[in-house]
C-alpha positions in Angstrom: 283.5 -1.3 93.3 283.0 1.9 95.4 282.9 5.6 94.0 283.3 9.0 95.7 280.9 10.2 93.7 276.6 9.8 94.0 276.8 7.3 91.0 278.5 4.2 90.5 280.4 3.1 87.7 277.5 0.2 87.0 274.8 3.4 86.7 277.2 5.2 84.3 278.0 2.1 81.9 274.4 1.3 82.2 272.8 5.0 81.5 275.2 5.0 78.5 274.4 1.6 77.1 277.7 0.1 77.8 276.8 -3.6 77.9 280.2 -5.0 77.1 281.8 -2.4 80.5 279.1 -3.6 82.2 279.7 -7.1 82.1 283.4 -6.9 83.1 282.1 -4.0 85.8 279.5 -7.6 87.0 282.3 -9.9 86.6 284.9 -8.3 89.1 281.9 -9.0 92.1 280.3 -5.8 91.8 277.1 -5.6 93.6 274.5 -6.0 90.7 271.3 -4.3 92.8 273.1 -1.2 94.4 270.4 1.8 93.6 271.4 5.9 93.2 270.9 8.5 95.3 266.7 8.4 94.0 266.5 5.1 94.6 266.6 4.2 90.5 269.3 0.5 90.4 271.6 -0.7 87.7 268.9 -2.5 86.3 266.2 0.3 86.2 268.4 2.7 84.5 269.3 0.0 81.6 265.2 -0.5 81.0 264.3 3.4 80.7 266.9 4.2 78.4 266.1 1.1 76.4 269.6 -0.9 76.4 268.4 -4.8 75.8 272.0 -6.0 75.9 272.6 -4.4 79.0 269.4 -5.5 80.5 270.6 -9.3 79.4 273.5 -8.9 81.5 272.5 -7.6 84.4 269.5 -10.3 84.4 272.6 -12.9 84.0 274.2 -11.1 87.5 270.8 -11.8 89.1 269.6 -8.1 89.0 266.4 -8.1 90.7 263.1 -6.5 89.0 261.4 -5.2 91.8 263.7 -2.7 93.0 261.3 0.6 93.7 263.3 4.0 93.3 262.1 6.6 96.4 260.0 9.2 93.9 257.1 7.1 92.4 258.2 3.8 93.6 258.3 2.3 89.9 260.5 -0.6 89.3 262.6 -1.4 86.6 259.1 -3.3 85.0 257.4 -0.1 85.2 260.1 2.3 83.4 260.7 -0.1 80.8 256.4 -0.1 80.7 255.9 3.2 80.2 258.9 4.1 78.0 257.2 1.5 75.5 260.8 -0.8 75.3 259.2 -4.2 75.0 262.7 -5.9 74.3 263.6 -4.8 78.0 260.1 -5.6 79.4 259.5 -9.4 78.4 263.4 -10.1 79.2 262.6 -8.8 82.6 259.5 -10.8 83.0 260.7 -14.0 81.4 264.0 -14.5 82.9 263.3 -12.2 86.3 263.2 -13.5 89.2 259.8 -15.2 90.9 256.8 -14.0 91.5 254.5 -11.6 90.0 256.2 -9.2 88.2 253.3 -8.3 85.6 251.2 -6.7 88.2 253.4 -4.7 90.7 252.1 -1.5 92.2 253.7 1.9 92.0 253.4 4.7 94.7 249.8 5.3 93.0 248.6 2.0 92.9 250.0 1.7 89.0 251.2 -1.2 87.5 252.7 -1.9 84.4 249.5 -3.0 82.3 248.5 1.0 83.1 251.6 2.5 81.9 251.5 1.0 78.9 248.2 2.0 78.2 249.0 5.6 79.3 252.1 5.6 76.2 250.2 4.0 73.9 252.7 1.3 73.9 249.9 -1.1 72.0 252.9 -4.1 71.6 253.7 -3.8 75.1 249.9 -3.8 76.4 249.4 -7.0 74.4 252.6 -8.8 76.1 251.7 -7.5 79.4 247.9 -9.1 78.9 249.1 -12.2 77.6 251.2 -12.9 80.9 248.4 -12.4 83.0 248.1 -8.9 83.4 244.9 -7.9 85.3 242.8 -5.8 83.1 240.4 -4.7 85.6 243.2 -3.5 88.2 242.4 -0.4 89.9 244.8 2.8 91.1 244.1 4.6 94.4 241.7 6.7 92.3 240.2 3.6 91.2 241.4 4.3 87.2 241.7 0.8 84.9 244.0 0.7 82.0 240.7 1.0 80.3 239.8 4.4 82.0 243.4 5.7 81.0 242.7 4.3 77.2 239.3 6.0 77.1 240.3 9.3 78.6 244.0 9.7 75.6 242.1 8.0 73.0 244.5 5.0 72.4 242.0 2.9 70.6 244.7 -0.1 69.5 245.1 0.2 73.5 241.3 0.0 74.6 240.5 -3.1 71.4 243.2 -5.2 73.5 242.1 -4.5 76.6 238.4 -5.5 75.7 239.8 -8.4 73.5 241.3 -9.8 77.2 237.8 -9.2 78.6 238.0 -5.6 80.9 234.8 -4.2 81.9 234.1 -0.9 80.2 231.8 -0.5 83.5 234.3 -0.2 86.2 234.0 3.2 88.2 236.4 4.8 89.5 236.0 6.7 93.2 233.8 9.7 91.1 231.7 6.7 89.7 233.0 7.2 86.2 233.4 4.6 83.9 235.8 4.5 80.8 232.4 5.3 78.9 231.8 8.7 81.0 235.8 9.7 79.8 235.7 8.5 75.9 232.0 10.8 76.1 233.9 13.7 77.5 236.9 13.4 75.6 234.7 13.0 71.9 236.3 9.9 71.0 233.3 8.2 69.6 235.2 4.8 68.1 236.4 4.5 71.6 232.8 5.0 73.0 231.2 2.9 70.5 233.6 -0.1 71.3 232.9 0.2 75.0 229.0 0.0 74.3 229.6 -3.2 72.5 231.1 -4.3 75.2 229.2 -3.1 77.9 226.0 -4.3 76.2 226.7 -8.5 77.4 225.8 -6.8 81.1 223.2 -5.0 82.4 224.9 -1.3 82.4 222.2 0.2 84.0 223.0 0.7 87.3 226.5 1.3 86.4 225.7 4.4 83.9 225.5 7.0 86.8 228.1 8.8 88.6 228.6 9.8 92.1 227.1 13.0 90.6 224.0 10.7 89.6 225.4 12.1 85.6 225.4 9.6 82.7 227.5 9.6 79.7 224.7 11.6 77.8 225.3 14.7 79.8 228.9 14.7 79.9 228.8 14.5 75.8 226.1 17.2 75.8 228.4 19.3 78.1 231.2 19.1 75.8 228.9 19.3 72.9 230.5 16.1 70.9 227.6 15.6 68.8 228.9 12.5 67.1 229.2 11.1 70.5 225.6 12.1 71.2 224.6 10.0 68.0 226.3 6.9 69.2 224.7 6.9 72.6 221.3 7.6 71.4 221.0 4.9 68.8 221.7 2.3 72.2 218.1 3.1 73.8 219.8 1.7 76.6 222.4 4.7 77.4 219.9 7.5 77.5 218.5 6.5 80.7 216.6 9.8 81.8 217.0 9.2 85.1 219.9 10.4 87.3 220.8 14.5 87.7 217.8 16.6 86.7 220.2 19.0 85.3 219.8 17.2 82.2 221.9 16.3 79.2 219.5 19.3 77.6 220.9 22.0 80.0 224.1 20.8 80.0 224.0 21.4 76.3 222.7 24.9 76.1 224.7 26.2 79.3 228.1 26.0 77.3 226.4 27.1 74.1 226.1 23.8 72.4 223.0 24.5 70.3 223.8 21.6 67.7 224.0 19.4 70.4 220.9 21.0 72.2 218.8 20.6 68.6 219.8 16.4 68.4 218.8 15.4 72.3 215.3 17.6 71.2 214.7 15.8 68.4 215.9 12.3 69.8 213.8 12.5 73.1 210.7 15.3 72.0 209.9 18.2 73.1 208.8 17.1 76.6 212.3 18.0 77.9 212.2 21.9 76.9 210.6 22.9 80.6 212.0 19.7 82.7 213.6 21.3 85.6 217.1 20.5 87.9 217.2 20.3 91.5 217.1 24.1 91.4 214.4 24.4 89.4 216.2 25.8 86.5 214.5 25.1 83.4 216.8 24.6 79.9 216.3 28.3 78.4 217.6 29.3 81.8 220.7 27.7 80.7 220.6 29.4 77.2 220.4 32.9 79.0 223.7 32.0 81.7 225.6 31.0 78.1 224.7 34.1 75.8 224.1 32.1 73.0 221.5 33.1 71.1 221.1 29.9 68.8 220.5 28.1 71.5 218.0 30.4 73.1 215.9 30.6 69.9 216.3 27.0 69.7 214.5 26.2 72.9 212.0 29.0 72.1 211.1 27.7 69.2 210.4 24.2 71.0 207.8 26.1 73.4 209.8 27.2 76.2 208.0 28.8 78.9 209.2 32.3 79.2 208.5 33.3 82.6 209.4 30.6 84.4 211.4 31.0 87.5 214.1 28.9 89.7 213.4 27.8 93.2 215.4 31.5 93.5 212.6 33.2 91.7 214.6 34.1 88.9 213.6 34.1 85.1 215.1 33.5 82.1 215.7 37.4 81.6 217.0 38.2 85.1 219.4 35.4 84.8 220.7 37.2 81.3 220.5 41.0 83.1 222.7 39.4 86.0 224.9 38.3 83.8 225.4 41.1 81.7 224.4 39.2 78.1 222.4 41.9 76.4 222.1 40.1 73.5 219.9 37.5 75.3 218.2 40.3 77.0 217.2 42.4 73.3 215.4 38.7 72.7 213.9 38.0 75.7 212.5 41.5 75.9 211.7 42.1 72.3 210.5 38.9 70.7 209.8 36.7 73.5 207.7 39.6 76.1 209.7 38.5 79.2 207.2 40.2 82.2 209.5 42.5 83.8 207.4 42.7 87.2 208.8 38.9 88.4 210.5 39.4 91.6 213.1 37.1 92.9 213.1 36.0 96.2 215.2 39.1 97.4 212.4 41.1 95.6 214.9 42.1 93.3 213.6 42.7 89.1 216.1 42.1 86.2 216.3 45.9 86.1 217.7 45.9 89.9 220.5 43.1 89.3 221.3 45.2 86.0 222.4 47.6 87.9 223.7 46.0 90.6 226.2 44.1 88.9 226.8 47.7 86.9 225.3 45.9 83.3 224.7 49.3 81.8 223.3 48.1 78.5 221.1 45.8 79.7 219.6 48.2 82.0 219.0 50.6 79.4 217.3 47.5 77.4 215.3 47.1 80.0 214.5 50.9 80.7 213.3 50.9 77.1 210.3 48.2 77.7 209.9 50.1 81.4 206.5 52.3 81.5 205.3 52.1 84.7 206.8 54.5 87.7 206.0 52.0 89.9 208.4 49.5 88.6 210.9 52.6 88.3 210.7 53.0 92.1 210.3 49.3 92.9 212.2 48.2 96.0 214.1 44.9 97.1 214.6 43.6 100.6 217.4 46.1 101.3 215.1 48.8 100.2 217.1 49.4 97.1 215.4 51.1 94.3 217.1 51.0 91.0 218.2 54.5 91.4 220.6 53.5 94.2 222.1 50.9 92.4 222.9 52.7 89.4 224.1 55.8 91.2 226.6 53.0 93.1 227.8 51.5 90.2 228.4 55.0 88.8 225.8 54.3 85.8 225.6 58.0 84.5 223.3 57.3 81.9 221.3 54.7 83.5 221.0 57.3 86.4 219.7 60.2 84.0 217.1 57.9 82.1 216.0 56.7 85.9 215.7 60.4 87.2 213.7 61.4 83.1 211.5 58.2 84.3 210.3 59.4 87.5 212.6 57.8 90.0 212.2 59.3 93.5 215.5 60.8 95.1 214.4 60.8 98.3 213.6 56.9 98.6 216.2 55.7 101.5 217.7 52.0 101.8 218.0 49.8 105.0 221.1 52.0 105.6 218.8 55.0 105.7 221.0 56.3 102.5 219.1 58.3 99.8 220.5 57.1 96.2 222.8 60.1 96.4 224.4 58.6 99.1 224.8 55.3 97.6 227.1 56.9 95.2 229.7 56.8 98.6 232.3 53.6 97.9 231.1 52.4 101.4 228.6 53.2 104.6 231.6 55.5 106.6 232.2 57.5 103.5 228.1 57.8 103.5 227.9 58.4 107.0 231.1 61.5 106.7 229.4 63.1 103.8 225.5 63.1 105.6 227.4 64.5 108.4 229.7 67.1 106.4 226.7 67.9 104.3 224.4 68.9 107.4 226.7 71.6 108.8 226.6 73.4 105.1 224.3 76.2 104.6 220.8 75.5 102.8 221.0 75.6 98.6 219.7 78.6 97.5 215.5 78.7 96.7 215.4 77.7 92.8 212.9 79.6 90.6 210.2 77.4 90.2 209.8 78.9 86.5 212.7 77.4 85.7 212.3 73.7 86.6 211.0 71.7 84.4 207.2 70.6 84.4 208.9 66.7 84.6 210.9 66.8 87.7 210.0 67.5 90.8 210.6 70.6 92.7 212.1 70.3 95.8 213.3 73.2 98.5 216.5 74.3 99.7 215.6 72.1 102.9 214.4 69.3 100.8 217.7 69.8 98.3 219.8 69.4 101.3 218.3 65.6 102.9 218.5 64.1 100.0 222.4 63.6 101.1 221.3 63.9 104.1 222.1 60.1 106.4 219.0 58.7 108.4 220.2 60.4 111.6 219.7 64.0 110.4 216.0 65.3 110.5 214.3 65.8 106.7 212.3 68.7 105.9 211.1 67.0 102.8 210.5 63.3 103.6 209.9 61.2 106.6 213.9 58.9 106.7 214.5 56.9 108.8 215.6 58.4 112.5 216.8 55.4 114.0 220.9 56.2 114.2 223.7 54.8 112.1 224.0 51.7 110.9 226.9 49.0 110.1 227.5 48.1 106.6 226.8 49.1 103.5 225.6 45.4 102.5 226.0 44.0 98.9 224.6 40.6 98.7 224.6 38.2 95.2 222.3 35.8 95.1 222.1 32.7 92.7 224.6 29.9 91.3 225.8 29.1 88.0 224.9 26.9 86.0 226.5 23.3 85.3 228.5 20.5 86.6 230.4 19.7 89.5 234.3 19.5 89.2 235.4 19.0 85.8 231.4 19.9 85.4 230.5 22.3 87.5 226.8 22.8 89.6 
């Protein structure tokens, strides 16, 4: 039977449910496996929707099961899988044609058993097992039915799965095992079932990731505490080896202090100053989340205040970079972080306050500031933080610098004075220098009427401090060595975490 149009009379009785059109349609020598424009044939159309007495018939013609459609490559098996229409599947398989039709592949490396699972379809997971279904089948990721049960939560699913014996340590191509997903996901009857089962092996060697992370951490990092609980009762599972960025950071860097509080008090207090690869210690992790539970937490358990990173950054510069003044108030007023650490771009938390234009945290910091020295303190770019303030347009952090002491004359690596730095970039600097040097001198101020705190400077002096490095200074010695490329801003550091869905 032939039709001008894309679909056949056979695909329109059997998307409708037509059984009865269908088998006169069959009858009159129709051919019984023709397939649609995507590929999809008589017989897979009559298994997605459901139709049993359609699928009879068909089967009666000699449909075949293993026609693929041209999208995903599923077969009739696989739509009637993952719809959940067990009526349709074990007709298919019992009365289909030979072979293996329980554990056909899809365009992903799919088969049935893993569709089922993914729907939830528990009936058709335990037919699909029963007829020798591999359990421990792997997709072009590497995923088991097991992985897909763990990760949705489908814990009828998972108890027939591990009833036919799958292995709740397979990894997939990250190294993950179904335990790693049911951790991350919280689904802690799920987690507990694949610890039972996991426990007649020896799971060590199986409980780290490509990322060298257990299932500890990824709990931690999603703060499912009742997860935590079932993993640390199996002495097993905590396995402290693997990524020094430890279940412990992982915790406190999304603000998990609940979670933080259980790992201290399961594994002591030995693990508030253990350091990552980066030598970040856990209240380093408190300070890049802002959460001040957990930073009084680890406090509390002795952490060491002034403790830098392989980057030479604290606690407290960590927080100024990041803008959490909060964390800052603590560190500075309770916990007497030492503002004079230097990181390894000799920058202090009160220069990356201002560089990333954090203008409560810089005043915080100004507040517990009494040395000029620190005021005037330069980084490798001989920044003070005068210039990065005036840059980031910081009025008030600008005026409490200048009532401090901060020199307006200091010049960068640019040979630009911190009125200078106010320019958005190095030509603008350069153009204003320039502009600035063909006007007339300022008028001589009445030194009566300056005050005794800030300095007095003359009209030549008043002039080069917006003067570039390539104009001669009356007042102090800048730089003479021509213009320069680039007004350079450089951030330094990482943050904190776990590497694709955790990130490092």
């Amino acid at each position: 039977i032939e039709s001008s149009i894309p679909v056949s009379p056979l695909h329109l009785a059997a998307d409708r449910g037509h059984w009865q059109a269908l088998r006169v349609l069959t009858e009159t020598a129709a051919y019984v496996d023709m397939q649609d424009a995507a590929g999809r044939s008589v017989l897979y159309l009559a298994a997605q929707k459901g139709y049993a007495r359609c699928v009879e018939v068909l089967l009666a013609q000699g449909a075949s099961c293993l026609l693929n459609d041209t999208r995903l490559m599923w077969t009739p098996i696989h739509v009637a899988a993952a719809n959940g229409h067990s009526d349709c599947l074990k007709m298919m398989i019992d009365y289909g044609e030979e072979g293996d039709l329980t554990n056909v592949t899809d365009k992903c490396g799919q088969t049935p058993l893993m569709l089922a699972v993914l729907g939830g379809h528990t009936d058709c997971v335990h037919y699909l097992l029963d007829k020798g279904a591999l359990p421990d089948a792997k997709d072009k990721r590497g995923h088991t039915a097991l992985h897909r049960g763990a990760v949705l939560g489908h814990d009828d699913c998972v108890t027939a799965l591990l009833e036919h014996k799958a292995s709740a340590l397979c990894q997939d191509t990250q190294g993950r095992t179904p335990m790693h997903y049911a951790a991350s996901r919280g689904h802690t009857d799920i987690l507990a079932s694949l610890m039972q089962g996991a426990m007649a092996t020896n799971p060590q060697d199986k409980l780290l990731d490509n990322k060298q992370y257990t299932p500890l951490h990824w709990a931690a990092y999603k703060g499912h505490e009742d997860c935590l609980e079932v993993l640390l009762e199996f002495k097993t599972f905590t396995h402290e080896e693997g990524n020094p960025f430890s279940p412990l950071h992982c915790a406190l860097m999304n603000g998990h202090s609940g979670a933080a509080e259980r790992l201290l008090e399961s594994a002591g207090v030995h693990m508030i100053n253990t350091r990552d690869a980066k030598g970040r210690a856990p209240l380093h992790a408190a300070a890049f989340a802002e959460d001040v539970s957990g930073l009084q937490l680890v406090l509390r358990h002795g952490a060491e205040i002034n403790t830098v990173d392989l980057s030479g950054r604290s606690a407290l510069m960590v927080a100024a970079d990041k803008g959490h003044s909060g964390t800052v108030a603590i560190l500075l007023h309770r916990a007497k972080a030492d503002l004079t650490l230097l990181d390894d771009n000799r920058n202090t938390a009160l220069h990356l306050a201002c560089n990333k234009a954090h203008e409560m945290c810089a005043l915080l910091i100004l507040g517990e500031i009494h040395s000029p020295t620190l005021i005037n303190a330069t980084n490798n770019a001989l920044q003070m933080p005068l210039h990065l303030a005036a840059r980031n347009g910081l009025a008030t952090v600008v005026q409490a610098l200048l009532s401090r002491g901060a020199t307006v004359l200091a010049v960068d690596e640019e040979g630009h004075t911190p009125a200078l730095a106010c320019a958005p970039n190095k030509d603008v600097a350069d153009c204003l220098a320039l502009i600035l040097s063909t006007m007339k001198p300022f008028p001589q101020r009445d030194s009566s009427s300056c005050s005794s705190s800030s300095p007095t400077v003359s009209s030549s002096a008043g002039l080069n401090l917006l003067k570039h490095c390539g104009i001669t200074a009356a007042c102090s010695p800048l730089p003479s060595n021509g213009l320069h490329n680039g007004y350079v801003k450089e951030l330094h550091g990482a943050p904190v975490g776990l590497d694709g869905c955790l990130s490092e």
